[in-house]
C-alpha positions as CSV (number, residue, x, y, z in Angstrom):
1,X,0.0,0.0,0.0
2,X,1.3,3.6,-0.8
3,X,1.6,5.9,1.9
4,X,1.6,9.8,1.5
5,X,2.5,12.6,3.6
6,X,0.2,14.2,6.6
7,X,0.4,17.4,4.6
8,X,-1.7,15.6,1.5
9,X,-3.8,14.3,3.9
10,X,-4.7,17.7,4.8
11,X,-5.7,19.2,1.2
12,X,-9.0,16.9,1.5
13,X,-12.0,18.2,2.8
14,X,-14.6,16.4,4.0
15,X,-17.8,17.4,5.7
16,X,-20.9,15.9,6.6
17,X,-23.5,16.2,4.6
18,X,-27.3,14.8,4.4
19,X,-28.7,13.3,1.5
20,X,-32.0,15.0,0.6
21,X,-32.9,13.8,-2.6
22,X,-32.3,10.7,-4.8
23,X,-33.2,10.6,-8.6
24,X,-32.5,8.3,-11.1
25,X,-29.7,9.1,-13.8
26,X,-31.5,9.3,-17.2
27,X,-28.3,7.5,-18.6
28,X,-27.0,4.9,-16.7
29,X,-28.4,1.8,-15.2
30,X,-25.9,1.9,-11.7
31,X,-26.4,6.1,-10.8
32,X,-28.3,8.2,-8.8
33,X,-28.3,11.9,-9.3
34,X,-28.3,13.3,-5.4
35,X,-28.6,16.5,-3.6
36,X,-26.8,16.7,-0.6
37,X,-27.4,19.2,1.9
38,X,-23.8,20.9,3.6
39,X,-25.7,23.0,6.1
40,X,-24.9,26.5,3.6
41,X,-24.8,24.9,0.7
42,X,-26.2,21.9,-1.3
43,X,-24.5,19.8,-4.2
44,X,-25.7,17.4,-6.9
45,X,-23.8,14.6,-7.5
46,X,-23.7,11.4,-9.5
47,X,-23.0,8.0,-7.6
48,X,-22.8,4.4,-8.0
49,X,-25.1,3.3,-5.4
50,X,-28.4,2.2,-7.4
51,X,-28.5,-2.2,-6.6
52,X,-27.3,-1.5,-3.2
53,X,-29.4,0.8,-1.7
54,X,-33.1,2.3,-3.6
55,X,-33.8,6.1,-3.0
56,X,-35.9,5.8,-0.2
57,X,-33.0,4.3,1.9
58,X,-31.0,7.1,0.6
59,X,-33.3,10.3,1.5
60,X,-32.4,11.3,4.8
61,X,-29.7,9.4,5.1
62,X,-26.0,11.4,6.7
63,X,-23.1,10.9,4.8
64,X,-19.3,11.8,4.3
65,X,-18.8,14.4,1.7
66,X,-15.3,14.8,-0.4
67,X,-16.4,18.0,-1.1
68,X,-12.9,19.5,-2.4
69,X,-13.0,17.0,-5.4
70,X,-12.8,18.5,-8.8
71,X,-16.4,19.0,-10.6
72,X,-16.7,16.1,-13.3
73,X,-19.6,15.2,-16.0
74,X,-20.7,11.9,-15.6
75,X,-22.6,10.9,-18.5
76,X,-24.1,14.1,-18.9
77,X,-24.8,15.6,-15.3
78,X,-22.4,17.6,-13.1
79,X,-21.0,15.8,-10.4
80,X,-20.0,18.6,-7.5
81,X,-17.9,16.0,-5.6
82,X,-17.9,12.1,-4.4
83,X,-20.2,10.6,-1.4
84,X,-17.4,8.1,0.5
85,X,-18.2,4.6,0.8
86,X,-16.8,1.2,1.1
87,X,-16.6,-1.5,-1.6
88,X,-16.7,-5.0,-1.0
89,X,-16.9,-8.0,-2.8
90,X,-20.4,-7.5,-3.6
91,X,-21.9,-4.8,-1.7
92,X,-21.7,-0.9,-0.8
93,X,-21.4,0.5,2.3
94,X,-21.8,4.3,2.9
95,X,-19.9,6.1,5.4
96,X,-21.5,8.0,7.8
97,X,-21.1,9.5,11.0
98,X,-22.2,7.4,14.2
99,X,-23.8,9.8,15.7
100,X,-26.1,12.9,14.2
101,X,-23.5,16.0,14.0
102,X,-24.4,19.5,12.5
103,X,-23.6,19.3,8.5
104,X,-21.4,20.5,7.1
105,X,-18.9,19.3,10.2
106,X,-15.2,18.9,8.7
107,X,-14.1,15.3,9.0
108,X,-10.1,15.5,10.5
């Protein structure tokens, strides 16, 4: 595994955030489009979660926010950053905090 330097650890934000809305990506098959609430801001972005959880488990739901990612256009839609999640063999786990904490909330 490579390692990196405490100082690139640093240049990531990541904030809390709540999922709010969960729509499904005219395009693809495996995306959502979601709107995630930051506390003074909200994003759209495009994830892979569709097969491992439906929108109603997703609305609602906290999550970790990589919110310093560069914008990219995923089949068509904006993407303002990346929800943080684990992969496993065959399932999706999302991050999230264990306990309800203000969004927005940097991650350290």
């Amino acid at each position: 595994m490579e390692t990196i330097k405490f100082k690139d650890w640093q240049k990531l934000n990541l904030r809390v955030g709540k999922i709010i809305d969960a729509e499904e990506h005219p395009q693809a098959d495996k995306l959502y489009i979601l709107e995630v609430d930051l506390g003074n801001e909200k994003r759209k972005l495009v994830a892979g979660l569709k097969g491992h959880y439906n929108k109603k488990q997703l609305q609602g739901k906290l999550c970790i926010l990589f919110a310093n990612l560069e914008p990219a256009t995923i089949r068509g839609v904006r993407s303002e950053g990346m929800i943080l999640a684990a992969v496993g063999k065959n399932d999706i786990a999302l991050i999230i905090p264990e306990k309800n904490i203000e969004l927005g909330a940097k991650v350290e």
